[in-house]
Residue frames as a rotation matrix with the C-alpha (Angstrom) as fourth column:
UNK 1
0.572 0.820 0.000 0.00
0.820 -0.572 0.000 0.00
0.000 0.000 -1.000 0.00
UNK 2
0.520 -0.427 -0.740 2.84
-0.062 -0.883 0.466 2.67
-0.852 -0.197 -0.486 1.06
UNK 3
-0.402 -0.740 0.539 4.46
0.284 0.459 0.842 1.51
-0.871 0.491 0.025 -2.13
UNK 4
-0.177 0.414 0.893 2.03
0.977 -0.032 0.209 1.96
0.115 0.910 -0.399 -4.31
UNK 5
0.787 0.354 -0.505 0.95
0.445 -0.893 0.067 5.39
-0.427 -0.278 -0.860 -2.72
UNK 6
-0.109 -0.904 -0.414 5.05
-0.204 -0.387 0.899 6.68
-0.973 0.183 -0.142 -3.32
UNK 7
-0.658 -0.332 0.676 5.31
0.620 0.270 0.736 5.09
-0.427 0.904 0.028 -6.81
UNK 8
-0.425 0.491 0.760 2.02
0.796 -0.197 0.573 6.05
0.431 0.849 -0.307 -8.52
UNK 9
-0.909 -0.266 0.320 1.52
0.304 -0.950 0.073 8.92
0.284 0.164 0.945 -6.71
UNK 10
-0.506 0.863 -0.005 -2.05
0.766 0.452 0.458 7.66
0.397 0.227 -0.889 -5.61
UNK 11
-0.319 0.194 -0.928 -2.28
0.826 -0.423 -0.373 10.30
-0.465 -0.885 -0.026 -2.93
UNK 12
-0.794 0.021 -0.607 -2.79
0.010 -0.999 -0.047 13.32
-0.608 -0.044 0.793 -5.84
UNK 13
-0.687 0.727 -0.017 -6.01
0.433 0.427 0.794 11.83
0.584 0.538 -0.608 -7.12
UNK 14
-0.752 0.248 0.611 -8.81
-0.514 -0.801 -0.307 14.17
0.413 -0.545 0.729 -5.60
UNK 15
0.066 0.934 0.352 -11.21
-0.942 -0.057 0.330 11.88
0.329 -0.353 0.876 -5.23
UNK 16
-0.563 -0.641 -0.521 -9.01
-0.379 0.761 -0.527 8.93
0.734 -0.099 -0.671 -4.42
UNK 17
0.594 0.691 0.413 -11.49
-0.757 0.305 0.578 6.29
0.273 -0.655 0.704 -2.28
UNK 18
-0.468 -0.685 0.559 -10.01
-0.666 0.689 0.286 3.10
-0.580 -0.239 -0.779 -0.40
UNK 19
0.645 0.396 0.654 -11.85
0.081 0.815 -0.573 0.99
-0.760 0.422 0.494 -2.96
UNK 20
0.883 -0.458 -0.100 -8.99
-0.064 0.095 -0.993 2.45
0.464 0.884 0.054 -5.64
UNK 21
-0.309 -0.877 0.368 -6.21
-0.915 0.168 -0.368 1.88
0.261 -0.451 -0.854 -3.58
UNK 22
0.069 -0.029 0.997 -7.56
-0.564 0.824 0.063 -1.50
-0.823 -0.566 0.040 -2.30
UNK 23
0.970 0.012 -0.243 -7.82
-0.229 0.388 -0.893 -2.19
0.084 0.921 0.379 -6.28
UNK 24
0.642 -0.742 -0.193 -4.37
-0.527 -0.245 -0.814 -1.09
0.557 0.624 -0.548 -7.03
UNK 25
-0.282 -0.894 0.349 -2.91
-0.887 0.105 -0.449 -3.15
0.364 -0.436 -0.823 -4.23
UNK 26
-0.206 0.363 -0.909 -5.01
-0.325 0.851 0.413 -6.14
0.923 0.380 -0.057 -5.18
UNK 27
-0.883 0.286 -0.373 -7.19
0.467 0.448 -0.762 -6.63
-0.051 -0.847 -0.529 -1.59
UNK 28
0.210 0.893 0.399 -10.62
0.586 -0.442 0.679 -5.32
0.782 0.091 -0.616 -0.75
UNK 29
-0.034 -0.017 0.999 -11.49
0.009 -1.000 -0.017 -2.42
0.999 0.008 0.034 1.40
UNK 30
0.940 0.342 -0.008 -11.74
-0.112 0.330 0.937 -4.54
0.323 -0.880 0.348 4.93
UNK 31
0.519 -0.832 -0.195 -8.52
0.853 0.517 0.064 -5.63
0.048 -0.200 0.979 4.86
UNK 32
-0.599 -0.660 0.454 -6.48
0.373 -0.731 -0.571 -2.09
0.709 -0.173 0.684 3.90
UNK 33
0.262 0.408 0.875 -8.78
-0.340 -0.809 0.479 -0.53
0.903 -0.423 -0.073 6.49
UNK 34
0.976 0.004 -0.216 -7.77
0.180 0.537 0.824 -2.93
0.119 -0.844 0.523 8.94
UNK 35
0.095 -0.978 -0.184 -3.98
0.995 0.098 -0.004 -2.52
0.022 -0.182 0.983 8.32
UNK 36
-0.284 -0.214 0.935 -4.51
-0.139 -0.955 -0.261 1.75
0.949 -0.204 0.242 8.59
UNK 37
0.631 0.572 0.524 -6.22
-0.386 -0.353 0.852 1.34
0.673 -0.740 -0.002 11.64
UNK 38
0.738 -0.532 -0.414 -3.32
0.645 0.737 0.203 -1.12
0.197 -0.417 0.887 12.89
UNK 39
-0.491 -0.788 0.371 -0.99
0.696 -0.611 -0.376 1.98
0.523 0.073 0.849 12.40
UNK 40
-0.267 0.279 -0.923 -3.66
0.620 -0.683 -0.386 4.33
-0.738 -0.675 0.009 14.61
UNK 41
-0.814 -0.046 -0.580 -4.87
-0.385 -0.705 0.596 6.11
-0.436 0.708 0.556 11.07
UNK 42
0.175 0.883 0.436 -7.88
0.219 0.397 -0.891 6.10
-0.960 0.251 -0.124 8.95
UNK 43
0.093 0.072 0.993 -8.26
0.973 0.203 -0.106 6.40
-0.209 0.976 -0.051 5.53
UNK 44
0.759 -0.006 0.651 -8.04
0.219 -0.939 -0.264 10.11
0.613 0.343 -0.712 5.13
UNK 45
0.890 -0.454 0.037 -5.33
-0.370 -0.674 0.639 10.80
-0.265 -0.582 -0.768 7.53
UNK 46
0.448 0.205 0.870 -3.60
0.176 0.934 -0.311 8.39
-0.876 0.293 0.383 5.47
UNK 47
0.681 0.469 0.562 -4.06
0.731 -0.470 -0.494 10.19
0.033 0.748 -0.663 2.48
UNK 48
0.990 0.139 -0.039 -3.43
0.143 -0.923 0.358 13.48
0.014 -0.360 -0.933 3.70
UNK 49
0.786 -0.570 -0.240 -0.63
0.026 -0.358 0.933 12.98
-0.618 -0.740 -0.267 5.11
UNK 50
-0.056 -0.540 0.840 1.00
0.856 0.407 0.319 12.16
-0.514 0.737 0.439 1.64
UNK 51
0.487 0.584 0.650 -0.86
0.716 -0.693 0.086 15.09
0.500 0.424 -0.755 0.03
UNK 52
0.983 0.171 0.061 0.47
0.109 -0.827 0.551 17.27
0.145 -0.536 -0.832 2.91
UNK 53
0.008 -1.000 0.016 4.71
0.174 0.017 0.985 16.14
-0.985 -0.006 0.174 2.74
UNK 54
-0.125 -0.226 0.966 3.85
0.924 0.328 0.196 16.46
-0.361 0.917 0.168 -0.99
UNK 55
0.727 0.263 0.634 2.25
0.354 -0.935 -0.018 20.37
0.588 0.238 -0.773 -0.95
UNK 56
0.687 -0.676 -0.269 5.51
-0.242 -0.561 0.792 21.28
-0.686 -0.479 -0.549 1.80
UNK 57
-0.272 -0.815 0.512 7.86
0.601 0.271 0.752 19.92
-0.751 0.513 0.416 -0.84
UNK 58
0.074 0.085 0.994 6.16
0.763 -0.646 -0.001 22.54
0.642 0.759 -0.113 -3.90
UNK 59
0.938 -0.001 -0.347 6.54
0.205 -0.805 0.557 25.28
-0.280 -0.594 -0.754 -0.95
UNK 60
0.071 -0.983 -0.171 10.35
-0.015 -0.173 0.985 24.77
-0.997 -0.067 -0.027 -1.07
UNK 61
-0.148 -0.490 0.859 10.52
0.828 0.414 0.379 24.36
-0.541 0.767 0.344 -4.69
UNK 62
-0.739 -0.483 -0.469 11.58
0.185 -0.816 0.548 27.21
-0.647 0.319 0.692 -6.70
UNK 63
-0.785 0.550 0.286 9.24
0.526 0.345 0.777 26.06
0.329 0.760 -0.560 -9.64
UNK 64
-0.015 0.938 -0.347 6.41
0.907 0.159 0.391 26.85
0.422 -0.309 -0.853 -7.55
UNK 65
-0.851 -0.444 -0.279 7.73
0.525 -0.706 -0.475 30.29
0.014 -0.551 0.834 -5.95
UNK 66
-0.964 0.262 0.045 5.14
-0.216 -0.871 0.441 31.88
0.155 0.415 0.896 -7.13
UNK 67
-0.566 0.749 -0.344 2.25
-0.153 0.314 0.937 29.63
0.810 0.583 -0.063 -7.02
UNK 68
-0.105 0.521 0.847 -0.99
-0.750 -0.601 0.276 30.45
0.653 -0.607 0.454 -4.75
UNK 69
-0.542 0.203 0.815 -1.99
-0.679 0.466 -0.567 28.65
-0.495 -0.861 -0.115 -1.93
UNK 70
0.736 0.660 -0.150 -5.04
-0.596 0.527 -0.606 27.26
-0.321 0.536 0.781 -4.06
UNK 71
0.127 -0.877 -0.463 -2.12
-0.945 0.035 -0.325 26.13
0.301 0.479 -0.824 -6.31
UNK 72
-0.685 -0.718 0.125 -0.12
-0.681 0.569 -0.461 24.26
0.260 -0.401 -0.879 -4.20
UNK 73
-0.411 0.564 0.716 -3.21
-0.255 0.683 -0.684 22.45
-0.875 -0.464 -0.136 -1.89
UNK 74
0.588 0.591 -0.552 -4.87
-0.752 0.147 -0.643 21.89
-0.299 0.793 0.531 -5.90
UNK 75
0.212 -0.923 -0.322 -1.71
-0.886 -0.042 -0.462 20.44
0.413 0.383 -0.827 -7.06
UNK 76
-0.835 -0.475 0.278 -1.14
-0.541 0.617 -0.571 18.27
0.099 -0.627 -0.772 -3.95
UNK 77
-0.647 0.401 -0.649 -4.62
0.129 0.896 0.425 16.58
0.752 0.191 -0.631 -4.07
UNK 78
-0.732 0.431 -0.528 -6.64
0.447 -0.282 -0.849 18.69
-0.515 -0.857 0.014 -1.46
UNK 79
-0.311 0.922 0.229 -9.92
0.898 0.206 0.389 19.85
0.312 0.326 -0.892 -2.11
UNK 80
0.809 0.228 0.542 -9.02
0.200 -0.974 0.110 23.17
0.553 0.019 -0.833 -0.26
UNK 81
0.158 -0.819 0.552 -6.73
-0.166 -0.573 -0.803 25.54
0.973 0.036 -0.226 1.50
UNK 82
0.314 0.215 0.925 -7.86
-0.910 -0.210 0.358 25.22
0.271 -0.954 0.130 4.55
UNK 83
0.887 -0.048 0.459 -7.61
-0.221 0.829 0.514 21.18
-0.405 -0.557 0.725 4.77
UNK 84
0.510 -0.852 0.122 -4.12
0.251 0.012 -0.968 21.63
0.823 0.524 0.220 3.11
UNK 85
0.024 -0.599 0.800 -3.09
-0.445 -0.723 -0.528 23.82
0.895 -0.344 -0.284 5.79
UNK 86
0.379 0.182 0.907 -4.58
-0.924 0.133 0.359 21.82
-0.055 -0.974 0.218 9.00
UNK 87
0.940 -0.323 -0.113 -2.86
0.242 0.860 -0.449 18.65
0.243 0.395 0.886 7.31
UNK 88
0.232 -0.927 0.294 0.54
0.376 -0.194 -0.906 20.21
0.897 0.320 0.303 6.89
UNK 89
-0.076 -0.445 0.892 0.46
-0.935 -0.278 -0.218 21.95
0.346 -0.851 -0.395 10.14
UNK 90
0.862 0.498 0.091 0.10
-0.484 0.760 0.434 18.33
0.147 -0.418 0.896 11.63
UNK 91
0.891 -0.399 0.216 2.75
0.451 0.829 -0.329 17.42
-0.048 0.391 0.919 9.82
UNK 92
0.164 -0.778 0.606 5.01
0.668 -0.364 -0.649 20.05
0.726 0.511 0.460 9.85
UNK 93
0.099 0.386 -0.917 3.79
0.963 -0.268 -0.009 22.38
-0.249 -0.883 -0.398 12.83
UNK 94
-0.644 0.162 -0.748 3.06
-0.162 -0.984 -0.074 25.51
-0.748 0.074 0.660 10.99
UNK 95
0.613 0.749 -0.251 0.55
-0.236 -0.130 -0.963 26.24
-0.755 0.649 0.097 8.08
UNK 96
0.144 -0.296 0.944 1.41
0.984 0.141 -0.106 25.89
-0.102 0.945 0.312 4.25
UNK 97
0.583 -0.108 0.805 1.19
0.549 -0.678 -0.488 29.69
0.599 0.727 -0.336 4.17
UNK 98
0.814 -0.579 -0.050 3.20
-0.038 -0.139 0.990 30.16
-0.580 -0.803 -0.135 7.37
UNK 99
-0.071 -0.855 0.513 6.16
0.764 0.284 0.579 27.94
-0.641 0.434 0.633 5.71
UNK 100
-0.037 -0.180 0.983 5.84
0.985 -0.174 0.006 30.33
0.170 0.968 0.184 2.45
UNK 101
0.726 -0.234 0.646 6.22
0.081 -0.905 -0.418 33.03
0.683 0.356 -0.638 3.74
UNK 102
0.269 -0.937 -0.220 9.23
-0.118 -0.259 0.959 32.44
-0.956 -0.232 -0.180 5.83
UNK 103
0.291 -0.326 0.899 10.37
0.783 0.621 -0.028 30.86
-0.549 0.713 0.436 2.44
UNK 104
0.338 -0.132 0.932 10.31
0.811 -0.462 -0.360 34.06
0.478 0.877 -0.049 0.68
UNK 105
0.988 -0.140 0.057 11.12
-0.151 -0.873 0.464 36.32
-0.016 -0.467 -0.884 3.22
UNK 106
0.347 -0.900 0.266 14.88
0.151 0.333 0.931 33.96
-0.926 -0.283 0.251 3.39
């Protein structure tokens, strides 16, 4: 499952359900819910949390200097700013637009 998520990237599908990830990793949706929940995660924190190391990595990237918030949390497979930002701060302890603007202020 974390394999397939890294390789194909499953995490920047917006509408990504655990019935296409239980496809793509050839099991049904009882089982992969049973092994997230074994790790203390559901299915969207899961997710997310890919979506959210994947929208702090276009922060730092030059490529992206420019590109809005919308942007970045579009980009990364969020559905808005807001659940971009409360993701990443999880993961990162500050916002997405925190991090970008220290980023540009350095």
């Amino acid at each position: 499952m974390i394999r397939a998520m890294e390789e194909k990237q499953l995490f920047l599908r917006k509408r990504l359900s655990r019935a296409d990830v239980a496809r793509e990793v050839m099991t049904n949706r009882t089982y992969l819910t049973r092994a997230l929940k074994g790790r203390g995660l559901n299915f969207s924190q899961f997710v997310n949390a890919y979506r959210a190391q994947y929208a702090i990595n276009l922060l730092f990237d030059a490529r992206y200097r420019d590109a809005r918030p919308g942007d970045i949390a579009e980009l990364s497979g969020f559905s808005s700013v807001e659940t971009m930002d409360r993701y990443v701060k999880k993961c990162a302890g500050s916002t997405a637009c925190a991090m970008r603007k220290r980023v540009l202020k350095d």
